[in-house]
N, CA, C, O and CB atoms as a CASP TS submission, in Angstrom:
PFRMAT TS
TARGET T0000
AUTHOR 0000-0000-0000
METHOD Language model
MODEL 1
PARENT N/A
ATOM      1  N   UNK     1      18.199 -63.261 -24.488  1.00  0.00           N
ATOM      2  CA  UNK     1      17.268 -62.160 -24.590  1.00  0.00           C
ATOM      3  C   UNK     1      17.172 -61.773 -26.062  1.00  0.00           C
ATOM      4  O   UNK     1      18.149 -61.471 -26.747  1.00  0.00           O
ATOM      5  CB  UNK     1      17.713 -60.950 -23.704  1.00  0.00           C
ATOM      6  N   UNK     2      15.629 -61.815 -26.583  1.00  0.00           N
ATOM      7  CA  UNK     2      15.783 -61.666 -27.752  1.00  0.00           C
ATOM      8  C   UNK     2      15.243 -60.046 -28.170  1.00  0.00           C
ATOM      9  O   UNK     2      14.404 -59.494 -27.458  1.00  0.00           O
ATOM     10  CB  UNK     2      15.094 -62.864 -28.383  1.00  0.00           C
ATOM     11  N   UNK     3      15.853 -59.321 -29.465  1.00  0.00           N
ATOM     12  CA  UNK     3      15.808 -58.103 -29.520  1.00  0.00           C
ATOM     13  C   UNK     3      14.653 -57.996 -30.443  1.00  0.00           C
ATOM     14  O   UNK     3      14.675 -58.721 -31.438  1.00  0.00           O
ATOM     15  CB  UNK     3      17.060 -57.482 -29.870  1.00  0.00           C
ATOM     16  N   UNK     4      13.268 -56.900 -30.193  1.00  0.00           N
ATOM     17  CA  UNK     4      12.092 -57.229 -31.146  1.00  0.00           C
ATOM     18  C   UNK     4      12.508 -55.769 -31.765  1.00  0.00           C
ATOM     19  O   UNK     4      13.040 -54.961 -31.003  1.00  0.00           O
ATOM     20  CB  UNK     4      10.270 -57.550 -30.432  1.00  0.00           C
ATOM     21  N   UNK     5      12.354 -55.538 -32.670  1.00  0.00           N
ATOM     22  CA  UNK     5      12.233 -54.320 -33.777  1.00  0.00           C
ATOM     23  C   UNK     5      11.178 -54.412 -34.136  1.00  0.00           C
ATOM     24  O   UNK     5      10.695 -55.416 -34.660  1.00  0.00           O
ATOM     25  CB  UNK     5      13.050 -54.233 -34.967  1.00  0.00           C
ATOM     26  N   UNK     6      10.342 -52.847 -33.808  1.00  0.00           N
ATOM     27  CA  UNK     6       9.050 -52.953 -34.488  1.00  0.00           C
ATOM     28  C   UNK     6       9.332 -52.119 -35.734  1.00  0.00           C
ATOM     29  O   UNK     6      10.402 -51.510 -35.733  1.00  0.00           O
ATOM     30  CB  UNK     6       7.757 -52.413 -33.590  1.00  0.00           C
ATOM     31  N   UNK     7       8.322 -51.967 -37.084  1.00  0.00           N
ATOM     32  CA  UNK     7       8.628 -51.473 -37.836  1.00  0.00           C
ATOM     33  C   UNK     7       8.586 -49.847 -37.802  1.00  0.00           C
ATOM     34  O   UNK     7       9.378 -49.094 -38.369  1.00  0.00           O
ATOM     35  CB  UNK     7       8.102 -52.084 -38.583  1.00  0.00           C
ATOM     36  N   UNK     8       7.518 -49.507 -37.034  1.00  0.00           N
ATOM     37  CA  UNK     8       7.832 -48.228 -36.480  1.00  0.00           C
ATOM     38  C   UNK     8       8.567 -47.731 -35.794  1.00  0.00           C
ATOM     39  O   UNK     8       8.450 -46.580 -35.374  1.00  0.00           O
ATOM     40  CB  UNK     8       7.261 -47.882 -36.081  1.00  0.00           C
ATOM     41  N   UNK     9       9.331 -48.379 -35.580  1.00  0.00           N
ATOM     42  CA  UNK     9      10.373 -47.905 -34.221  1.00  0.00           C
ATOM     43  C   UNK     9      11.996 -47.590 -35.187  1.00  0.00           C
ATOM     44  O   UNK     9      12.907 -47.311 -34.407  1.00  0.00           O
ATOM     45  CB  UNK     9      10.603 -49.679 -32.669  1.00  0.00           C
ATOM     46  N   UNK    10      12.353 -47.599 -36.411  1.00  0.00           N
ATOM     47  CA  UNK    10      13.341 -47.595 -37.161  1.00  0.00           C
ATOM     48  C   UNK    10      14.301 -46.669 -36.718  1.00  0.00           C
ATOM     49  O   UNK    10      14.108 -45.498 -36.391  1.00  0.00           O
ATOM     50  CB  UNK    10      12.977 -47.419 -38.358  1.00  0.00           C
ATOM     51  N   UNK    11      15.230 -47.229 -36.735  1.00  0.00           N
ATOM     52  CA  UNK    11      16.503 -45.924 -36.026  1.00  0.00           C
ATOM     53  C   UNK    11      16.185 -44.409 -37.254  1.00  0.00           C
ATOM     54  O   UNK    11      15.931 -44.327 -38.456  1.00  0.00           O
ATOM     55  CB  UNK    11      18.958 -46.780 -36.323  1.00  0.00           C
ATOM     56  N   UNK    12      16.376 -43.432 -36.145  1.00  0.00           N
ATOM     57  CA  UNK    12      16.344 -42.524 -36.994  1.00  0.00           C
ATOM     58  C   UNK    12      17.708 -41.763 -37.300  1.00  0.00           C
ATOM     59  O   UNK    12      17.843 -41.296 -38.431  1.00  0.00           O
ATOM     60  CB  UNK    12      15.373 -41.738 -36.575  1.00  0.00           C
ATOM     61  N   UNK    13      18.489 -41.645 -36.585  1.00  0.00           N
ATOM     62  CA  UNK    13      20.079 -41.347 -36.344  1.00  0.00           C
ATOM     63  C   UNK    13      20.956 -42.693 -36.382  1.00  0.00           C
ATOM     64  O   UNK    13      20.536 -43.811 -36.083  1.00  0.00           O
ATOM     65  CB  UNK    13      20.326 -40.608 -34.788  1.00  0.00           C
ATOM     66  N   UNK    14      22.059 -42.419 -36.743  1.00  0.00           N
ATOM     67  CA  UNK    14      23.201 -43.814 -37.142  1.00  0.00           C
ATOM     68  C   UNK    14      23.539 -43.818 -35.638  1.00  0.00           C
ATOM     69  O   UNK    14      24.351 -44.718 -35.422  1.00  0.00           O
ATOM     70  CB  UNK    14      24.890 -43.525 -38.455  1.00  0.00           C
ATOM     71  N   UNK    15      23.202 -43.118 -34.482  1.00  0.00           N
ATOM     72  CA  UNK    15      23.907 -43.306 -33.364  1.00  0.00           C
ATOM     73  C   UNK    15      22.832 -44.335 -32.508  1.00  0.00           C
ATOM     74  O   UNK    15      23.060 -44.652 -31.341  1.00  0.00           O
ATOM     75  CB  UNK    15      24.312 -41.806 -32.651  1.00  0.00           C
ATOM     76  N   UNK    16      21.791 -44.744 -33.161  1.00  0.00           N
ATOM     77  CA  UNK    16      20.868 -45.350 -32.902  1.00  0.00           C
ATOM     78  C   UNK    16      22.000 -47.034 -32.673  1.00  0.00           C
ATOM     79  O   UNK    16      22.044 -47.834 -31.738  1.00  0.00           O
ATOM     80  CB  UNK    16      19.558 -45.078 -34.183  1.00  0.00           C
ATOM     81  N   UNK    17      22.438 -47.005 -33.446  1.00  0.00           N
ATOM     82  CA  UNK    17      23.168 -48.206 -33.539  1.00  0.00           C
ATOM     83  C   UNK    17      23.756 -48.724 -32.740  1.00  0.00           C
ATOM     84  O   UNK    17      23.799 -49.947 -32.606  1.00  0.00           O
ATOM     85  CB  UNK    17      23.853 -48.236 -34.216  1.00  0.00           C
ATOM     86  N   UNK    18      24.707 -47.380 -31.586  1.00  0.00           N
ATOM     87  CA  UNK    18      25.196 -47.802 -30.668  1.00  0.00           C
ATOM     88  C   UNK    18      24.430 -48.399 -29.306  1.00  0.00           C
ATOM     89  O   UNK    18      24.885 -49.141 -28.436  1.00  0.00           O
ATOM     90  CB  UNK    18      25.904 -46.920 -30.525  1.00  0.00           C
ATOM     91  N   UNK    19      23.317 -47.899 -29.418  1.00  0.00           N
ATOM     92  CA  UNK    19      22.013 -47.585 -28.009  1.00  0.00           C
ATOM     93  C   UNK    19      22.259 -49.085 -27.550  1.00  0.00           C
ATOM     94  O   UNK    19      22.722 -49.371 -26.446  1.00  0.00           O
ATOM     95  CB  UNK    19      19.825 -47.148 -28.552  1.00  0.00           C
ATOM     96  N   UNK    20      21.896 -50.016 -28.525  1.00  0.00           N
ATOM     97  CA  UNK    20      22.125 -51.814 -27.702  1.00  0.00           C
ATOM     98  C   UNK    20      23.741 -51.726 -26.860  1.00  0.00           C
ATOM     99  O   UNK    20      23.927 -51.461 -25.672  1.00  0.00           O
ATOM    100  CB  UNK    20      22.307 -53.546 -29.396  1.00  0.00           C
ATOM    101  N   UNK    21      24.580 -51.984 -27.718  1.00  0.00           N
ATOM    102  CA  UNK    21      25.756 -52.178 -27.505  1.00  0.00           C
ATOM    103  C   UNK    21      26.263 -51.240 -26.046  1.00  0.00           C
ATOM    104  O   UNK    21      27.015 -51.697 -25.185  1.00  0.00           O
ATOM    105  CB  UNK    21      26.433 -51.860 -28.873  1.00  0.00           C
ATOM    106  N   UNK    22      25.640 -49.812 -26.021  1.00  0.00           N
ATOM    107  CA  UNK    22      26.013 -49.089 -24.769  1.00  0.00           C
ATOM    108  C   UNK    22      25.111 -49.257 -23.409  1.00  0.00           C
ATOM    109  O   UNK    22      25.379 -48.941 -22.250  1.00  0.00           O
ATOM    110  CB  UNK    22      26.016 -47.635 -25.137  1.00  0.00           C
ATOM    111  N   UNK    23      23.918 -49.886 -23.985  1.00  0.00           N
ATOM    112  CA  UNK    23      22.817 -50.381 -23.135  1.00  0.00           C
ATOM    113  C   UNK    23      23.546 -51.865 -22.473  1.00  0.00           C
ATOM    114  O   UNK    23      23.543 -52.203 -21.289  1.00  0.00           O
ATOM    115  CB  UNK    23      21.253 -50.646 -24.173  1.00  0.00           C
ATOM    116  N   UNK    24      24.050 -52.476 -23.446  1.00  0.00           N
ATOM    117  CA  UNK    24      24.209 -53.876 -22.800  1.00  0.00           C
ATOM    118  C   UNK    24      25.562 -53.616 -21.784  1.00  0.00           C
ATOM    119  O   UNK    24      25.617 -54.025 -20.624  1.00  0.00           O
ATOM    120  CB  UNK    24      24.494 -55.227 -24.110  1.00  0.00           C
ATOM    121  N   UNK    25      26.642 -52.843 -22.478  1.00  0.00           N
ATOM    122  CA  UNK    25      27.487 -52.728 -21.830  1.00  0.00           C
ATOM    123  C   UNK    25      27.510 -52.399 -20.126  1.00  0.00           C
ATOM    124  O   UNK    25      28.191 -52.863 -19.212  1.00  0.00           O
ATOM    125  CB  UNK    25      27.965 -52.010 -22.545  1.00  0.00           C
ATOM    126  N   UNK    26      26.672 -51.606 -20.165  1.00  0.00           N
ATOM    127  CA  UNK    26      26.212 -50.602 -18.777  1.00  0.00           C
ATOM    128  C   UNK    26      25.163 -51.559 -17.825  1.00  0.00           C
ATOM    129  O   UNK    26      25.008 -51.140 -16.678  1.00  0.00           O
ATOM    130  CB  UNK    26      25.188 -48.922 -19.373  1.00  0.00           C
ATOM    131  N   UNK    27      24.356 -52.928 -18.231  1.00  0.00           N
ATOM    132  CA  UNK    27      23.814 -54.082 -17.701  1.00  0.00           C
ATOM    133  C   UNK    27      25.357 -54.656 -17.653  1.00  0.00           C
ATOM    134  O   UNK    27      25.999 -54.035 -16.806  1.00  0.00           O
ATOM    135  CB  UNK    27      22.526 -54.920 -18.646  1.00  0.00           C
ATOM    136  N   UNK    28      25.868 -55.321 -18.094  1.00  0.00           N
ATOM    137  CA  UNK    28      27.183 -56.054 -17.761  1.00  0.00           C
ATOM    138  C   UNK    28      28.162 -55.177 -16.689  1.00  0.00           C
ATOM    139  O   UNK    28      28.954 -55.783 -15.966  1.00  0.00           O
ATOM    140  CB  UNK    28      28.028 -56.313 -19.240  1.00  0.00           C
ATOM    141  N   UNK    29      28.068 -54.038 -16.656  1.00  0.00           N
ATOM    142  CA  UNK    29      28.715 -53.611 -15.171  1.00  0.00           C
ATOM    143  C   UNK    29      28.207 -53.427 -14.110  1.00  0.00           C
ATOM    144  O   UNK    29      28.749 -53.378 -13.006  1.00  0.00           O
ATOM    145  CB  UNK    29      29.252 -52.630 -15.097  1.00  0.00           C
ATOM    146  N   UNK    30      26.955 -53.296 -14.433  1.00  0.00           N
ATOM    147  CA  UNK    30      26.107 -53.666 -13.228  1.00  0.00           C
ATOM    148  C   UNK    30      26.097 -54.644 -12.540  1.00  0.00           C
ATOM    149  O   UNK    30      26.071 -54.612 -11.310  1.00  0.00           O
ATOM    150  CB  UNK    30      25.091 -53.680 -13.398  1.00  0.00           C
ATOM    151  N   UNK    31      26.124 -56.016 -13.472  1.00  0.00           N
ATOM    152  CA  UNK    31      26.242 -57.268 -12.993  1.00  0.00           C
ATOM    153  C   UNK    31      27.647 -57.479 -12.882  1.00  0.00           C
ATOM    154  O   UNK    31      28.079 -58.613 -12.680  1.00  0.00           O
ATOM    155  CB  UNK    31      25.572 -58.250 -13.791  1.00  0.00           C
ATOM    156  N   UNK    32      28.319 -56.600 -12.982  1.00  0.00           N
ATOM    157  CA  UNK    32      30.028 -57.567 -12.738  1.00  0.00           C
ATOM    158  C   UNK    32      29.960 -56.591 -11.091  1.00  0.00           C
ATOM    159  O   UNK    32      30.384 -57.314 -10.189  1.00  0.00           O
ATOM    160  CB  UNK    32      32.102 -56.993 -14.423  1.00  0.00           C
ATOM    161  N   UNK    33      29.718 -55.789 -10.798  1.00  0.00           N
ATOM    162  CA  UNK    33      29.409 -54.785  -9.594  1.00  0.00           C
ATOM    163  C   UNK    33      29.103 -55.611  -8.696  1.00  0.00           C
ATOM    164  O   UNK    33      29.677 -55.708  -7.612  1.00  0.00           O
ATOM    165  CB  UNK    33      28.296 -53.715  -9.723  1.00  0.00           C
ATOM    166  N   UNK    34      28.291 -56.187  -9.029  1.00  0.00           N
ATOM    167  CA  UNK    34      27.457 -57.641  -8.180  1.00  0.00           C
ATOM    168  C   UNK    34      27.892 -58.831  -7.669  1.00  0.00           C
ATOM    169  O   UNK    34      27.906 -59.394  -6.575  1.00  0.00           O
ATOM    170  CB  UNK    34      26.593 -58.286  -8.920  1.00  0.00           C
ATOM    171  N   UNK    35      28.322 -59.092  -9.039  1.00  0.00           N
ATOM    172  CA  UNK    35      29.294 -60.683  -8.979  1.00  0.00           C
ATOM    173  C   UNK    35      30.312 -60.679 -10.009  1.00  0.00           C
ATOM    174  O   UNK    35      30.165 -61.030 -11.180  1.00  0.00           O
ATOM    175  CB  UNK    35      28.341 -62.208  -9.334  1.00  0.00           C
ATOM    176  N   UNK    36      31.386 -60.234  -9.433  1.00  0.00           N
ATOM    177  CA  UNK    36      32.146 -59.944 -10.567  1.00  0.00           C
ATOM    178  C   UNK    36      32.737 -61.255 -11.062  1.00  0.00           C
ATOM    179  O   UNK    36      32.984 -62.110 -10.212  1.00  0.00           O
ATOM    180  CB  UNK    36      33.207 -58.900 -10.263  1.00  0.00           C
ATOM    181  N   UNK    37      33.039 -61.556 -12.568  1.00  0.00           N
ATOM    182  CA  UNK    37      33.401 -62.878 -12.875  1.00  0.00           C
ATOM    183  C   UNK    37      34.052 -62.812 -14.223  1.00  0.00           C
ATOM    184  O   UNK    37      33.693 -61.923 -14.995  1.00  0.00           O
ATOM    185  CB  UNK    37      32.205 -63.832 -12.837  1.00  0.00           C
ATOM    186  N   UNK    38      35.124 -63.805 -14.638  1.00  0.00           N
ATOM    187  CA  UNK    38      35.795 -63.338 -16.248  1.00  0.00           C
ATOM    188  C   UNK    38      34.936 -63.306 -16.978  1.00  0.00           C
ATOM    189  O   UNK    38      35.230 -62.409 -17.768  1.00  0.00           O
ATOM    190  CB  UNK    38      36.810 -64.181 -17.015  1.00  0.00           C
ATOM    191  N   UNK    39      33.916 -63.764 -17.275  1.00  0.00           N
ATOM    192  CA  UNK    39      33.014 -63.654 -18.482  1.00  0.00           C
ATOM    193  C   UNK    39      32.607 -62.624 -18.691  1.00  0.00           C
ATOM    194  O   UNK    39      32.939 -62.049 -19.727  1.00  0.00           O
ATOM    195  CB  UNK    39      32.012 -64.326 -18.540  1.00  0.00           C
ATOM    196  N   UNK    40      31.731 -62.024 -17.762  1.00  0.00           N
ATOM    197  CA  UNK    40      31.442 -60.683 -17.603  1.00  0.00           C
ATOM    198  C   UNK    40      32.337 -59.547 -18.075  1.00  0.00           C
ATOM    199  O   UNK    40      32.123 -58.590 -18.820  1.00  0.00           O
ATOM    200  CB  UNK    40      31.268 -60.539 -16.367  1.00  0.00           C
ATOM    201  N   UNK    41      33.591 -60.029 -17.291  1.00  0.00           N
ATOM    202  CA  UNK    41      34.918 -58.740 -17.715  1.00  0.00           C
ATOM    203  C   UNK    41      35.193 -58.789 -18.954  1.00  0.00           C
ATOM    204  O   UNK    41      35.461 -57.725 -19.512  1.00  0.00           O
ATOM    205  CB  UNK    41      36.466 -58.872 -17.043  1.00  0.00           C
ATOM    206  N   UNK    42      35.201 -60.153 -19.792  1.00  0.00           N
ATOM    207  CA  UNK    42      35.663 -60.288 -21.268  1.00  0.00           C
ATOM    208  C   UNK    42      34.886 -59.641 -21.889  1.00  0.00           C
ATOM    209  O   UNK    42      35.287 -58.899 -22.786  1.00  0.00           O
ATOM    210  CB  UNK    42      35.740 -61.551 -21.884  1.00  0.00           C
ATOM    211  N   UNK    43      33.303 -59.772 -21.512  1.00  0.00           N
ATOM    212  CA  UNK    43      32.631 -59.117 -22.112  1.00  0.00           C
ATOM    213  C   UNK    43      32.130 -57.328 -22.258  1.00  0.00           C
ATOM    214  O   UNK    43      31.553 -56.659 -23.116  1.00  0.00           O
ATOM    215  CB  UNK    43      31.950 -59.829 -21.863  1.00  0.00           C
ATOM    216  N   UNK    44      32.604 -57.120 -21.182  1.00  0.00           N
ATOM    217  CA  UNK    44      32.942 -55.297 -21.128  1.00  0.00           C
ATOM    218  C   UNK    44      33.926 -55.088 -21.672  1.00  0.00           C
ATOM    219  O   UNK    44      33.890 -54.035 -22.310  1.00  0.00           O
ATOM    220  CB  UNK    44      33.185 -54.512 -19.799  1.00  0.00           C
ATOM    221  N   UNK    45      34.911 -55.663 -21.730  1.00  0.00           N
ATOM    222  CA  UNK    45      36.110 -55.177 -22.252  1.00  0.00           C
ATOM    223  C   UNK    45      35.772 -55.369 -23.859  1.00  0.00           C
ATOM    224  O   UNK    45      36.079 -54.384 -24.529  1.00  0.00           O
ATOM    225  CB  UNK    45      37.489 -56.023 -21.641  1.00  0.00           C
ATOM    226  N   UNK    46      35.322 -56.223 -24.425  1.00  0.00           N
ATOM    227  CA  UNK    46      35.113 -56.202 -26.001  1.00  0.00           C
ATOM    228  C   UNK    46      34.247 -55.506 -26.660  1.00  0.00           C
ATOM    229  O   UNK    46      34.384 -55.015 -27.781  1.00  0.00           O
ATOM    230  CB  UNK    46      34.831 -57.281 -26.464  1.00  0.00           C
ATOM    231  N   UNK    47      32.794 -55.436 -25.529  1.00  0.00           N
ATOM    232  CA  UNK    47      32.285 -53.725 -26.048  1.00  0.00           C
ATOM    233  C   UNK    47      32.718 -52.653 -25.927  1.00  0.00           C
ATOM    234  O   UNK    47      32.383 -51.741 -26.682  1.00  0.00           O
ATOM    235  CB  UNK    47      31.317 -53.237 -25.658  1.00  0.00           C
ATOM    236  N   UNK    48      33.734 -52.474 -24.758  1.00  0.00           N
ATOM    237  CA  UNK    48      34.153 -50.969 -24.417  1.00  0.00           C
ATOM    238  C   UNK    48      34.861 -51.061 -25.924  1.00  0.00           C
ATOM    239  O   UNK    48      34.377 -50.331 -26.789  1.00  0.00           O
ATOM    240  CB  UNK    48      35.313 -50.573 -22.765  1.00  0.00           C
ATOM    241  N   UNK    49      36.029 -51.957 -26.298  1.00  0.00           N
ATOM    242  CA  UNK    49      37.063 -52.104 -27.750  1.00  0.00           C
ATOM    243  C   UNK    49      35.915 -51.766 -28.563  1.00  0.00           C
ATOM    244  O   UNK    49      35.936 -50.617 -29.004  1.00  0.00           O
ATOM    245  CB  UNK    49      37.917 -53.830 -28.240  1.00  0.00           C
ATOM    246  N   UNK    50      34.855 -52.528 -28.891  1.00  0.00           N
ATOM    247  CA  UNK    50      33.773 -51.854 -30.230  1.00  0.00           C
ATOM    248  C   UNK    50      33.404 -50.519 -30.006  1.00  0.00           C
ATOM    249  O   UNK    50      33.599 -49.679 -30.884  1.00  0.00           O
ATOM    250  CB  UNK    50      32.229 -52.623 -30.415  1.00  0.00           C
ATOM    251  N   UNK    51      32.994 -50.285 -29.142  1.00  0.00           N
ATOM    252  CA  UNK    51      32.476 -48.872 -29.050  1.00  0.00           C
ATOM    253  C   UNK    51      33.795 -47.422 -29.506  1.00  0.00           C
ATOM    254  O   UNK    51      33.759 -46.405 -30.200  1.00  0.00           O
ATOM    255  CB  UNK    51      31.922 -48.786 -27.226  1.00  0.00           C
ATOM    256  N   UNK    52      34.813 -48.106 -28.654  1.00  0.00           N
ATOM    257  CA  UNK    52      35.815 -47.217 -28.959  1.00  0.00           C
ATOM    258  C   UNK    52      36.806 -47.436 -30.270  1.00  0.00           C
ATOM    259  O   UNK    52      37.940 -46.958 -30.314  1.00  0.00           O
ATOM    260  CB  UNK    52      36.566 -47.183 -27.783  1.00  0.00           C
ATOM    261  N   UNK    53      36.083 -48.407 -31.572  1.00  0.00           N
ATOM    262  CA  UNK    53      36.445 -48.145 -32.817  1.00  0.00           C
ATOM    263  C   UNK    53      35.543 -47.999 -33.404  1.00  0.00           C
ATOM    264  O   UNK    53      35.593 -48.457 -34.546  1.00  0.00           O
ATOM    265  CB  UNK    53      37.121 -48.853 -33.375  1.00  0.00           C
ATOM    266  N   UNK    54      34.492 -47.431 -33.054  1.00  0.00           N
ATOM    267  CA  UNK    54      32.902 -47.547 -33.646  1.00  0.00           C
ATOM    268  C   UNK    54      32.652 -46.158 -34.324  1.00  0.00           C
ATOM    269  O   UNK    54      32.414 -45.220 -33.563  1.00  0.00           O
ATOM    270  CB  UNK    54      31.610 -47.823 -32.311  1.00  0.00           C
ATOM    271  N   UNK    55      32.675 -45.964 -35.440  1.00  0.00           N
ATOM    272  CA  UNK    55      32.801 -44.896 -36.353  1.00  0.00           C
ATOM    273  C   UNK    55      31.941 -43.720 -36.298  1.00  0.00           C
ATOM    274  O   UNK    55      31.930 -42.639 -36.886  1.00  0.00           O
ATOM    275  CB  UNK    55      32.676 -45.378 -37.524  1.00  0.00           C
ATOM    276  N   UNK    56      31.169 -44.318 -35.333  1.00  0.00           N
ATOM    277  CA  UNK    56      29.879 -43.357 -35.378  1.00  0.00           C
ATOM    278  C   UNK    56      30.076 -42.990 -33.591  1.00  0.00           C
ATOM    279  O   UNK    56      29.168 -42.523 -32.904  1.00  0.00           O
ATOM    280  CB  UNK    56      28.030 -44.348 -35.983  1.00  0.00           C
ATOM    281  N   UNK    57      30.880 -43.186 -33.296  1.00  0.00           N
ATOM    282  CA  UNK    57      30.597 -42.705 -31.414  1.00  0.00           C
ATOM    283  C   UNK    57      31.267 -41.635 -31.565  1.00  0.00           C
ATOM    284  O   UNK    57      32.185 -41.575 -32.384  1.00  0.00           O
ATOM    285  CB  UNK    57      31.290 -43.720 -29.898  1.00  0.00           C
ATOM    286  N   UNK    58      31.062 -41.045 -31.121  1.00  0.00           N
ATOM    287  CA  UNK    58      31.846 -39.413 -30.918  1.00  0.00           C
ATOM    288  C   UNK    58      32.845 -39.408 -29.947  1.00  0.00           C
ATOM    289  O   UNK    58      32.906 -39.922 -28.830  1.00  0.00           O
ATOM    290  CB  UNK    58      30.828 -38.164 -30.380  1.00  0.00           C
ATOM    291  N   UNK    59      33.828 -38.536 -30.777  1.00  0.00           N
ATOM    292  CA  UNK    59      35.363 -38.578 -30.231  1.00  0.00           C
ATOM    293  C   UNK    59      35.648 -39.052 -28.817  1.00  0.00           C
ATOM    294  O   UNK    59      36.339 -39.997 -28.437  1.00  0.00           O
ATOM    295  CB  UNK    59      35.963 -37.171 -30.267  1.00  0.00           C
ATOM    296  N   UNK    60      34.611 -37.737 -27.812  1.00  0.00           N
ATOM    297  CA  UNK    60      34.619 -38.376 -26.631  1.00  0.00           C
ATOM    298  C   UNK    60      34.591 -39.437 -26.150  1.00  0.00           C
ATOM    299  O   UNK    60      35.498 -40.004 -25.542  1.00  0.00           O
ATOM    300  CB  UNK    60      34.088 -38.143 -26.204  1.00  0.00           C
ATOM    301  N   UNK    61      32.994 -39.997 -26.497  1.00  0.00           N
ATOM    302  CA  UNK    61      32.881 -41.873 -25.552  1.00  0.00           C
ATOM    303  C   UNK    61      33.525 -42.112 -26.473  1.00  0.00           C
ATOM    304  O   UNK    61      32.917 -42.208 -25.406  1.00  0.00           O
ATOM    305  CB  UNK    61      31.330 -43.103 -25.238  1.00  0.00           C
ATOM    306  N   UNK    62      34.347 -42.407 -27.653  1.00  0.00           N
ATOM    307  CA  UNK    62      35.932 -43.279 -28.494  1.00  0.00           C
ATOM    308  C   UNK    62      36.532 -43.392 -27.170  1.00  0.00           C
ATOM    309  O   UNK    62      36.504 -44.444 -26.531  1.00  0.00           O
ATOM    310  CB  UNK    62      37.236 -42.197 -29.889  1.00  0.00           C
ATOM    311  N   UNK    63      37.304 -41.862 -26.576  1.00  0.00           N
ATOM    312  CA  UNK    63      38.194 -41.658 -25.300  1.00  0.00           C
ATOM    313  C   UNK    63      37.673 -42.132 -24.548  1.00  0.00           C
ATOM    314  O   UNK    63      38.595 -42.799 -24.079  1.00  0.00           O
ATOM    315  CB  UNK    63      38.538 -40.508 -24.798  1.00  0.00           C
ATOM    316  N   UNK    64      36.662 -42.418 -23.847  1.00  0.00           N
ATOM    317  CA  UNK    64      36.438 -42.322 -22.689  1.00  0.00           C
ATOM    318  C   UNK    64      36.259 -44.580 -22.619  1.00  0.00           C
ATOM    319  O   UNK    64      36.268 -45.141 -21.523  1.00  0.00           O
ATOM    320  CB  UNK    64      34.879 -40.935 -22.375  1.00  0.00           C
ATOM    321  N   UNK    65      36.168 -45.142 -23.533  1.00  0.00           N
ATOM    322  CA  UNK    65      36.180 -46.003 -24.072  1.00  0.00           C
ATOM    323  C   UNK    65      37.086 -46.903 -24.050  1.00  0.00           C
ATOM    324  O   UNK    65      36.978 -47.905 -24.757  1.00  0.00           O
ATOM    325  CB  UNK    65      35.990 -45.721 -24.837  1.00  0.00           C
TER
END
């Protein structure tokens, strides 16, 4: 899946940054919900780890992370 950036569309907040990464995360539990499988799990588990050293997420989702 490829990601299009239009030029108008420019993050306007640094928390913009996280929006893919918490977007994809939240599709990957959906689909592990479904069919759960290691790939899937490796792959939640290494965004939940980015998100929860991700400088810009707020304290909370860090914790909750």
């Amino acid at each position: 899946m490829a990601l299009t950036v239009h030029p108008e569309a420019q993050p306007t907040a640094v928390v913009s940054q996280l929006e893919p990464i918490i977007g994809g995360t939240l599709a990957l539990l959906t689909h592990y919900a479904r069919t759960p499988n290691l790939s899937a799990a490796d792959k939640i588990a290494g965004n939940l780890a980015l998100i929860a050293r991700h400088p810009d997420a707020s304290a909370a989702l860090q914790t909750v992370c």
